[in-house]
C-alpha positions as CSV (number, residue, x, y, z in Angstrom):
1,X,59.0,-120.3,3.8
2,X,61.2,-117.7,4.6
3,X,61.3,-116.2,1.4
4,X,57.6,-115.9,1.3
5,X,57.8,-114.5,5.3
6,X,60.4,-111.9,3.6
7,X,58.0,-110.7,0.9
8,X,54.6,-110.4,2.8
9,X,56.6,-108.3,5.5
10,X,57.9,-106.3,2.7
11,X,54.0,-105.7,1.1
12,X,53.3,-105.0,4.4
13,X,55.8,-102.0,5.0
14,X,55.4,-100.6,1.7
15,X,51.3,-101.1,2.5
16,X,52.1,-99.1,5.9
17,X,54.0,-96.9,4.1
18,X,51.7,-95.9,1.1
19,X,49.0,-95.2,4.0
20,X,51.1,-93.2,6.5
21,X,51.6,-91.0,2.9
22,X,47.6,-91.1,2.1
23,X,47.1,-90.1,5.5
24,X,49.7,-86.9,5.2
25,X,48.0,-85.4,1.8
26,X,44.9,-86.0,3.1
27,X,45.9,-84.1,6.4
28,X,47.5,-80.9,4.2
29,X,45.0,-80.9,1.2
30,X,43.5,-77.4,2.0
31,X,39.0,-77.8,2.3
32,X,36.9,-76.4,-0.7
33,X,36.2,-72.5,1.0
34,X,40.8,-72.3,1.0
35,X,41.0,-73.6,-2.5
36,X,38.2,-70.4,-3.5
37,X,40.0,-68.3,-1.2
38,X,43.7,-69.2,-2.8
39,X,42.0,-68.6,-6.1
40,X,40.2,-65.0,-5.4
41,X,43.8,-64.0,-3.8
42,X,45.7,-64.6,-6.8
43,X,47.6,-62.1,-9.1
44,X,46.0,-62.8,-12.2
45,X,42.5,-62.2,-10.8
46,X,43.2,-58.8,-9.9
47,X,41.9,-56.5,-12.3
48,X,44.8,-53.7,-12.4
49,X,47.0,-57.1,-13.1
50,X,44.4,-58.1,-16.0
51,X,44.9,-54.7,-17.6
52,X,48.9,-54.6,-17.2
53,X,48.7,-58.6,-19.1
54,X,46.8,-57.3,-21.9
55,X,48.8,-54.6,-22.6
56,X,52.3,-56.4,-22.4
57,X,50.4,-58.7,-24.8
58,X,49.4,-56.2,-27.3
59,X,53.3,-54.4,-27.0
60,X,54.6,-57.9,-27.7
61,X,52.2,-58.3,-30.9
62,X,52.4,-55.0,-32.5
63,X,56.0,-55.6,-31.7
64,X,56.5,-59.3,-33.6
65,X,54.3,-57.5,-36.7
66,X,56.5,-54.6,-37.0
67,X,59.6,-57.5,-36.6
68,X,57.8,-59.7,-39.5
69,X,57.2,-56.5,-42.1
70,X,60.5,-54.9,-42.0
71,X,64.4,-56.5,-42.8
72,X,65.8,-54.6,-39.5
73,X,67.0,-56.9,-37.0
74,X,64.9,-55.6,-33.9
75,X,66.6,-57.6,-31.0
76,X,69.4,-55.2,-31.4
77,X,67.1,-52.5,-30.5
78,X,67.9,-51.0,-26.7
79,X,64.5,-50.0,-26.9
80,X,62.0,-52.3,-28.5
81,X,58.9,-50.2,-28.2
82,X,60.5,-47.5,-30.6
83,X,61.0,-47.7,-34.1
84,X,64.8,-47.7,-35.2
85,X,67.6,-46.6,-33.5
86,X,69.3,-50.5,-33.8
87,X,72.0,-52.3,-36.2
88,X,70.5,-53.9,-39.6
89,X,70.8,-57.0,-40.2
């Protein structure tokens, strides 16, 4: 008898506790008009921020296809956007 006693008061704190954490997220979720207000406010929807991505994307792909067509080692570079100037492997 106690052992059951024991376990039914340990559901029940665990029960309690699960709820009390429910509760909390529900409390600090932010509503629907925050969460499209976070989103509009972020970096990456910023146009200037757009065009700065793309281009570090293109620099890093012309760069990896100038890497792949020649036998210089280009991480030795202190430059990477300009040709030469590094150590051969």
């Amino acid at each position: 008898m106690e052992t059951l006693r024991r376990l039914l008061l340990a559901g029940a704190l665990l029960g309690a506790g699960a709820g009390v954490g429910t509760a909390l997220f529900a409390l600090v979720t932010p509503g629907e008009e925050r969460k499209q207000a976070m989103l509009k406010e972020m970096p990456e929807q910023d146009p200037q921020r757009k065009d700065e991505a793309a281009r570090t994307k293109e620099l890093l792909l012309a760069t990896l296809q100038e890497a792949a067509a020649t036998q210089e080692n280009v991480a030795w570079r202190k430059n990477w956007m300009s040709g030469g100037g590094g150590r051969s492997a």
